[in-house]
C-alpha positions as CSV (number, residue, x, y, z in Angstrom):
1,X,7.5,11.0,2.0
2,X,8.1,9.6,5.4
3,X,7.8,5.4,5.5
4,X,8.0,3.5,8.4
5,X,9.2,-0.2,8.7
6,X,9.4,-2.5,11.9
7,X,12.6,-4.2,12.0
8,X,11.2,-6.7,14.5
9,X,7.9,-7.6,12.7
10,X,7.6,-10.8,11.6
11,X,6.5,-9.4,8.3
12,X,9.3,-9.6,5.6
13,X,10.8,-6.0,5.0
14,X,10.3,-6.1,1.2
15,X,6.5,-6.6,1.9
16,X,6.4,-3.7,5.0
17,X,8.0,-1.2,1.9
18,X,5.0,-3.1,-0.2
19,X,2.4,-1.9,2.3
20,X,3.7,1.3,2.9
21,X,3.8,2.6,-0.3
22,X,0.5,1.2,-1.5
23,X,-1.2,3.2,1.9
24,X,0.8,6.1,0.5
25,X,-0.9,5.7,-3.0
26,X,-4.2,4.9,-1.1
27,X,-4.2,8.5,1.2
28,X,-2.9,10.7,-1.6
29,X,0.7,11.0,-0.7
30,X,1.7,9.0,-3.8
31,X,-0.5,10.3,-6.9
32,X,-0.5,9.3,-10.5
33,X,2.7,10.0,-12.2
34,X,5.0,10.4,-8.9
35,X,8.1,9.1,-9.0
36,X,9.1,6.7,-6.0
37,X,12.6,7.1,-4.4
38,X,15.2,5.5,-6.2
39,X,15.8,1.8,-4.6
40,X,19.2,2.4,-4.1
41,X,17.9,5.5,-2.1
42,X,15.1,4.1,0.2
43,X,17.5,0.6,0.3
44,X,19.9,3.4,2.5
45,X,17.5,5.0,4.3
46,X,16.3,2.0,5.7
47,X,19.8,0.4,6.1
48,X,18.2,-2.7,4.3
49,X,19.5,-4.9,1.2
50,X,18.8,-2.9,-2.6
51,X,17.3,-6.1,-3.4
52,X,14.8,-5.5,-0.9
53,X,13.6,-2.8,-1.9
54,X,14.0,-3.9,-6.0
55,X,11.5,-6.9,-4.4
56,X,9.1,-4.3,-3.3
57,X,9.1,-2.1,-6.1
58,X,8.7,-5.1,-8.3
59,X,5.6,-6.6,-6.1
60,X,3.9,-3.3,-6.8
61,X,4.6,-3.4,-10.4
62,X,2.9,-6.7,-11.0
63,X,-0.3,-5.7,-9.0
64,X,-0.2,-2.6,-11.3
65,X,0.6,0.1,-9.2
66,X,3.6,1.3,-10.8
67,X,5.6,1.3,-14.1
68,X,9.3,0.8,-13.4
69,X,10.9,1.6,-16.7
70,X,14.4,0.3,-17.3
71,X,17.1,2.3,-16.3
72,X,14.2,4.3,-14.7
73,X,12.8,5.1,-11.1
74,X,9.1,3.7,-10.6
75,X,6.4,5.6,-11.1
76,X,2.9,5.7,-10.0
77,X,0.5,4.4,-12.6
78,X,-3.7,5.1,-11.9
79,X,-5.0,1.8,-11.9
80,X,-9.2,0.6,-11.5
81,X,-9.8,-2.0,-9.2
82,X,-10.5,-4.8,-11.5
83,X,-12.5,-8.5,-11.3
84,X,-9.0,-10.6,-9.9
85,X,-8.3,-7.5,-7.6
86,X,-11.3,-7.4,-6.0
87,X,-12.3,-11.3,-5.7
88,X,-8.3,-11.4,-4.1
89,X,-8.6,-8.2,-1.6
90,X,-11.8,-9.7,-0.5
91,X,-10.4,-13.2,0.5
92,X,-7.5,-11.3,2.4
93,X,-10.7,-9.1,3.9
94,X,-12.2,-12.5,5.3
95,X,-8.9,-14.2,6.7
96,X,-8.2,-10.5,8.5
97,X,-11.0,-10.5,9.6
98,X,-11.3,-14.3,10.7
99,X,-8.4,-13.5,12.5
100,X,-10.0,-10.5,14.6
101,X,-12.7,-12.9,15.5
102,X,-10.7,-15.8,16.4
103,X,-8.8,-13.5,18.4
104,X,-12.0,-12.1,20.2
105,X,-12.2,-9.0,18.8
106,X,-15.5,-7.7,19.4
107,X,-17.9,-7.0,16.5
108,X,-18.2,-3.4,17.2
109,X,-13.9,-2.6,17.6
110,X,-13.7,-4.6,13.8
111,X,-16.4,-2.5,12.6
112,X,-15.6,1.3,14.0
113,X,-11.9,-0.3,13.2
114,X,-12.6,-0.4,9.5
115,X,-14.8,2.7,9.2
116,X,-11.9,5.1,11.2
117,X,-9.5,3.7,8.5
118,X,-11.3,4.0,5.3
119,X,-12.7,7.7,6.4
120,X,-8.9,8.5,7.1
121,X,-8.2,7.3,3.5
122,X,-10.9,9.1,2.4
123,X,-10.2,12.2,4.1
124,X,-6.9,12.4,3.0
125,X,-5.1,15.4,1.3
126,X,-5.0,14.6,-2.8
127,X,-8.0,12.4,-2.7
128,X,-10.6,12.1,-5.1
129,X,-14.5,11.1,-3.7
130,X,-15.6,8.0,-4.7
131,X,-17.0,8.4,-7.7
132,X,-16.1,12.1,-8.3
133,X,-13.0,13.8,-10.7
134,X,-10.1,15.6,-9.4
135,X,-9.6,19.2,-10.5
């Protein structure tokens, strides 16, 4: 699994690995029951602080993406969208989006924006259509 991180974002790195992994779950890279790289492994890769990456991993296991047993490497948990996920993503939605208009981005870009991303997560190797079981 290839992640990238920008070293001179703004964004805090432990919330770049956040975001990273969770598209990875989201396109089909990650599936139920993967393991992650060990923290002390992805921590070297990206020449950043364990505790970093410990942040991260930890982030993702309070939003109930992963299980990170002790002693253990996290590992992807399948998790439905539930009532405090979706009234949270959708406040996030509105200040993104906020943003995009404040910032002049025309209606159209936001819209054929959003649609190219969510048929790229849709198209994605490993995915399961809305609504439909894997095989």
């Amino acid at each position: 699994m290839h992640l990238i991180l920008d070293l001179t974002s703004p964004e805090p790195l432990y919330l770049q690995i956040r975001d990273r992994l969770v598209e990875a779950i989201a396109d089909g890279r990650l599936q139920p029951g993967d393991q992650l790289p060990s923290a002390r492994r992805l921590a070297a890769e990206f020449a950043v602080n364990l505790h970093t990456v410990l942040k991260a991993y930890a982030l993702l296991e309070v939003e109930g993406l992963v299980h990170m047993g002790r002693g253990q490497r996290a590992i992807v948990l399948p998790r439905p969208a539930d009532d405090d996920f979706r009234q949270n993503w959708e406040k996030r939605l509105v200040t993104l989006l906020a943003e995009a208009r404040a910032r002049r981005v025309p209606r159209a870009e936001i819209e054929r924006t959003v649609r190219t991303v969510l048929d790229g997560l849709n198209a994605a190797p490993g995915r399961v259509p809305e609504g439909g079981v894997s095989s």
